[in-house]
N, CA, C and O of each residue as an XYZ file, in Angstrom:
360
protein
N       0.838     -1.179      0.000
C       0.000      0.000      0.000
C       0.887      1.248      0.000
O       1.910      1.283      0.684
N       0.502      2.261     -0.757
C       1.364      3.532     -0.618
C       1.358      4.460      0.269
O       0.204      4.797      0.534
N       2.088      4.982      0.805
C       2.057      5.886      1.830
C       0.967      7.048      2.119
O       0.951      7.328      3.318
N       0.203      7.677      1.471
C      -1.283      8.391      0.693
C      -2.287      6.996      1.174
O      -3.062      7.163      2.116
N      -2.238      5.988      0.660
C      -3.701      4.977      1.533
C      -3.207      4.831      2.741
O      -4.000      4.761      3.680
N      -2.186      4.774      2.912
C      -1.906      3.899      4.910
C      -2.489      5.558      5.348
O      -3.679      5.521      5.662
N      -2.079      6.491      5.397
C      -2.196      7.723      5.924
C      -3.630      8.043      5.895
O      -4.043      8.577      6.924
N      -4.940      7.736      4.461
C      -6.326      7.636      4.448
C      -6.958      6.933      5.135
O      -8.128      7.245      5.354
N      -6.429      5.795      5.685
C      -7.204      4.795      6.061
C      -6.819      5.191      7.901
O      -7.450      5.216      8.958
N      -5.910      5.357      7.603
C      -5.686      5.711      9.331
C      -6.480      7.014      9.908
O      -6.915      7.182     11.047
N      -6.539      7.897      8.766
C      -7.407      9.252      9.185
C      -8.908      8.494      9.264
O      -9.366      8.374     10.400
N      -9.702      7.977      8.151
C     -11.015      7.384      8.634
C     -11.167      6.413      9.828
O     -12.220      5.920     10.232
N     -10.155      6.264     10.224
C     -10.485      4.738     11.126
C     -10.151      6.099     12.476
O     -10.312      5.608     13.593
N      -9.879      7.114     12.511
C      -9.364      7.608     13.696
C     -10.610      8.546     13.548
O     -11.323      8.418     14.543
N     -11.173      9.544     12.547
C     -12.323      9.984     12.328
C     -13.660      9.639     12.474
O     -14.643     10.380     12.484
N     -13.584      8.360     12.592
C     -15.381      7.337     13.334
C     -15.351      7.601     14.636
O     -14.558      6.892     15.256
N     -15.840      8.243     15.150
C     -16.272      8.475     16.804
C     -16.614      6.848     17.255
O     -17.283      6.356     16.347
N     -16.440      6.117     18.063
C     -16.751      5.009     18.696
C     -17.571      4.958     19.165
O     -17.391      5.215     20.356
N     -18.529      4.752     18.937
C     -20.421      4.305     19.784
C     -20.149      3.557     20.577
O     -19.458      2.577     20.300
N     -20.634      3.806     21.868
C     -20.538      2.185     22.744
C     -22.055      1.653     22.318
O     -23.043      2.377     22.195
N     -21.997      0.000     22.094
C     -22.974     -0.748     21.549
C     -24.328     -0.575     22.346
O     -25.467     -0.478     21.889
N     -23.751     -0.558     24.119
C     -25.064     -0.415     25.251
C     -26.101      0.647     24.991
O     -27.304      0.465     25.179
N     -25.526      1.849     24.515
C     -25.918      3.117     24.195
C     -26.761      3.381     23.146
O     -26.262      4.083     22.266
N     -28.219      2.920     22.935
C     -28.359      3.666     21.523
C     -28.645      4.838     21.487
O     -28.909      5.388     22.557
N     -28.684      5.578     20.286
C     -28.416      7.297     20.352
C     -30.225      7.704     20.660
O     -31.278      7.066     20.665
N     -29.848      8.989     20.869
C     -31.354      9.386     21.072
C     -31.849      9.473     19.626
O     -31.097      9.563     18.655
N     -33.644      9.424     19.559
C     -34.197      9.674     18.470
C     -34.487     11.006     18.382
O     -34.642     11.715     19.376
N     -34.582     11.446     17.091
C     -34.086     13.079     17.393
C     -35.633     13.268     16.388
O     -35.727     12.502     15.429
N     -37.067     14.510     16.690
C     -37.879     14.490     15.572
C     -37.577     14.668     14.299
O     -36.630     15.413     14.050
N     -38.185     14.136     13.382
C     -37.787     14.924     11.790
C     -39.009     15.014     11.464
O     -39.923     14.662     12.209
N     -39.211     15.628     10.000
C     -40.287     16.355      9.680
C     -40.920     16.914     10.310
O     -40.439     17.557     11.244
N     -42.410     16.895     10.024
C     -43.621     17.900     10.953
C     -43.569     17.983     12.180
O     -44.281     18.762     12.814
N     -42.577     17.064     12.794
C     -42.596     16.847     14.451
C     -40.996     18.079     14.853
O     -40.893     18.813     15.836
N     -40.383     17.975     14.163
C     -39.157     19.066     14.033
C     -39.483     20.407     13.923
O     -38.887     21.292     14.536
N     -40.271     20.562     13.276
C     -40.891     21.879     12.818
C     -41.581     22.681     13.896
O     -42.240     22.214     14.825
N     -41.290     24.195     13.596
C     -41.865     25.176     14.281
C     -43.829     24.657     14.274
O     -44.293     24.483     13.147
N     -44.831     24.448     15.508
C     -45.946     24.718     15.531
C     -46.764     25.098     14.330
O     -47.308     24.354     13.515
N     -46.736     26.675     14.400
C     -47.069     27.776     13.817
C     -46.766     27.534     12.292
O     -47.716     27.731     11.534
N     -45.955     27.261     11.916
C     -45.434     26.832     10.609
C     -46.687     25.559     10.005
O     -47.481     25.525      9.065
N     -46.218     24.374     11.426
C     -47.136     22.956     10.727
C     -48.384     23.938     10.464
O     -48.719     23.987      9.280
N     -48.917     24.500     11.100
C     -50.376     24.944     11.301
C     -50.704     25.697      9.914
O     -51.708     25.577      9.211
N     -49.474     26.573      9.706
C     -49.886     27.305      8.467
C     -50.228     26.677      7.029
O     -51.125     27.062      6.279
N     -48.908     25.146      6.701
C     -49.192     24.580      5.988
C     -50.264     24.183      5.864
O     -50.839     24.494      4.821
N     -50.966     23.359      6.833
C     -51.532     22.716      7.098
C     -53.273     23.550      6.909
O     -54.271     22.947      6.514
N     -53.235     24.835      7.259
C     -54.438     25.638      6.803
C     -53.904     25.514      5.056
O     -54.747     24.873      4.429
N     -52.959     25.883      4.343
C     -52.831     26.074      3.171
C     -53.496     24.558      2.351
O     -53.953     24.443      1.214
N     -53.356     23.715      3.241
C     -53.826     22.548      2.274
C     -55.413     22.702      2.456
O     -56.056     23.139      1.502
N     -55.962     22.415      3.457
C     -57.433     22.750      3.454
C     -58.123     23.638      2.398
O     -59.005     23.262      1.625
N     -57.538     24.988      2.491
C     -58.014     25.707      1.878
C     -58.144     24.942     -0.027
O     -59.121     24.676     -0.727
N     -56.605     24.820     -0.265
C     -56.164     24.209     -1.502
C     -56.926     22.641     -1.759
O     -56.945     22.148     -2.886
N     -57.512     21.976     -0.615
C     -58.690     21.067     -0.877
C     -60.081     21.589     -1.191
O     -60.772     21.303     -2.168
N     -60.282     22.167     -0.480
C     -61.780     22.713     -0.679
C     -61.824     23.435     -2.128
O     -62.878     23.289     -2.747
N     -60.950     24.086     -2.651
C     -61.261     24.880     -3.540
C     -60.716     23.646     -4.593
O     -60.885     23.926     -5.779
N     -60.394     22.968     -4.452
C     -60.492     21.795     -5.838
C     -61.659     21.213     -5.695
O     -62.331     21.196     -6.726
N     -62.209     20.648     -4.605
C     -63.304     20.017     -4.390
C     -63.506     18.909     -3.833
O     -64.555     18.314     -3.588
N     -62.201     18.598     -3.598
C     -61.567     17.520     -2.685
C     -62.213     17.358     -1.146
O     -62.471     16.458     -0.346
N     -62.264     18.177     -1.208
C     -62.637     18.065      0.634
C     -64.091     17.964      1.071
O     -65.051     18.561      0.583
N     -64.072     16.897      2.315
C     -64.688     16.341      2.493
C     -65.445     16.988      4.005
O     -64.826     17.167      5.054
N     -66.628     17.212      3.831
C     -67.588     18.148      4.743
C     -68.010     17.076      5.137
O     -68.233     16.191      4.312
N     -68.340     16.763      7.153
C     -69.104     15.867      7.666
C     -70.299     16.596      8.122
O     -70.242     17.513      8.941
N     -71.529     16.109      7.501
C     -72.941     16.161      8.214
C     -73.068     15.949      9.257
O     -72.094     15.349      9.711
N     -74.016     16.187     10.127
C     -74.349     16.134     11.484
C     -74.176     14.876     11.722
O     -73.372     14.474     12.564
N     -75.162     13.854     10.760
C     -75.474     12.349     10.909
C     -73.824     11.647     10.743
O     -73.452     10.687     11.418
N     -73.288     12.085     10.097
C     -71.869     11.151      9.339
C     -70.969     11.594     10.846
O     -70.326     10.651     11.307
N     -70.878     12.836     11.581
C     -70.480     13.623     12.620
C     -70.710     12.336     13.673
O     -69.850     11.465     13.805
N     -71.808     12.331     14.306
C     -72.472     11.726     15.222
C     -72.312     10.035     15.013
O     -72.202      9.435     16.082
N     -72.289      9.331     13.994
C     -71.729      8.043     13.509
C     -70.301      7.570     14.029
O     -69.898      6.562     14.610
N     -69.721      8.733     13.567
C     -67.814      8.395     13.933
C     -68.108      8.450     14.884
O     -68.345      7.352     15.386
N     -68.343      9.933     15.979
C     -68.297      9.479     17.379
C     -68.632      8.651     17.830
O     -67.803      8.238     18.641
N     -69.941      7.775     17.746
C     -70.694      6.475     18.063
C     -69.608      5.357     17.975
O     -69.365      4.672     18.969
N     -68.940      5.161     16.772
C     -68.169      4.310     16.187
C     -66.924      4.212     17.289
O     -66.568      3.147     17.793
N     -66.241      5.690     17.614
C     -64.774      5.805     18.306
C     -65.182      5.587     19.764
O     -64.462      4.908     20.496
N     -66.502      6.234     20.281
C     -66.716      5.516     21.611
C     -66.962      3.907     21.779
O     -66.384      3.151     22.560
N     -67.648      3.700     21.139
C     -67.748      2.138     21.159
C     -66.147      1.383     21.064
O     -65.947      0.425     21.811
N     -65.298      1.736     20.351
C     -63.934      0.979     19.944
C     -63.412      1.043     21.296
O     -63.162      0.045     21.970
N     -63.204      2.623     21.794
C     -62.009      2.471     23.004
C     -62.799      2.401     24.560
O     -62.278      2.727     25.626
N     -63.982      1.963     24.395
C     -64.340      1.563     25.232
C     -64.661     -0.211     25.486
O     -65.077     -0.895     26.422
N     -64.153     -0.486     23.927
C     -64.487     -2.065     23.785
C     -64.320     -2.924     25.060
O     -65.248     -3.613     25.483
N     -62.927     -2.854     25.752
C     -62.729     -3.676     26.947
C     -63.319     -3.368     27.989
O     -63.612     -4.335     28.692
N     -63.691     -2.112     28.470
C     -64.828     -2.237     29.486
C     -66.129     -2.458     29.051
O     -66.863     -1.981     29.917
N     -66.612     -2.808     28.394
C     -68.107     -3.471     27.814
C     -68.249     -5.224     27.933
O     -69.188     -5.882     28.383
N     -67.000     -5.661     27.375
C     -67.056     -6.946     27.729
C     -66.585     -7.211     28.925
O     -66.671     -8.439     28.910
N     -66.094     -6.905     30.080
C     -65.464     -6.639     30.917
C     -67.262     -6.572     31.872
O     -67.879     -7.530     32.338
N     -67.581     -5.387     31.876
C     -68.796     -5.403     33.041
C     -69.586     -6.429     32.132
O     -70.539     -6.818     32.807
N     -69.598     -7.127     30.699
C     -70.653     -8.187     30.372
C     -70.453     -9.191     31.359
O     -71.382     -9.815     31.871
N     -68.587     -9.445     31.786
C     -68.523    -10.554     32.543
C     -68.987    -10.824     33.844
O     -69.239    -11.926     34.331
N     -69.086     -9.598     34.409
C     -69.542     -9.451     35.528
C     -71.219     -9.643     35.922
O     -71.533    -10.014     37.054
N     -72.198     -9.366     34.926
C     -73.165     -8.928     35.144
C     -73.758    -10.466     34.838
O     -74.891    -10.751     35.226
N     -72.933    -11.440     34.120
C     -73.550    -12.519     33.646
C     -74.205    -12.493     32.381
O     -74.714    -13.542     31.986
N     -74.278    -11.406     31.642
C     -74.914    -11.303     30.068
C     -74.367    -11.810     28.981
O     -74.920    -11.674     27.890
């Protein structure tokens, strides 16, 4: 090997910081979770708007409103329903 690779290879091998294996690194946010609030929020109005005015967007009725909720209470309440069924003998 020529004196130029022994000298490259010794700079990268001395340039890798050493991780200890026990340690994993912290998770650090990226994207929308990184981001300023105020910012997500603004995009985030910009798309609405930019849905509705294509026609994309989707308006819930009272009835379609009142359904989901019905639907999401029933789900995360699933285990206490069968739970007092067991109790009650039903």
């Amino acid at each position: 090997m020529s004196k130029t690779a022994e000298s490259s290879v010794e700079h990268t091998q001395a340039a890798a910081p050493a991780a200890p294996a026990s340690e994993p690194r912290p998770r650090r946010p990226r994207g929308f979770a990184a981001m300023d609030r105020n910012l997500v929020s603004e995009i985030a109005r910009k798309g609405g708007k930019a849905a509705h005015a294509a026609g994309t967007a989707h308006e819930f009725t009272s009835d379609e409103a009142r359904n989901a909720g019905r639907k999401g209470g029933m789900a995360t309440h699933a285990k206490r329903r069968t739970r007092d069924d067991d109790k009650t003998g039903t």
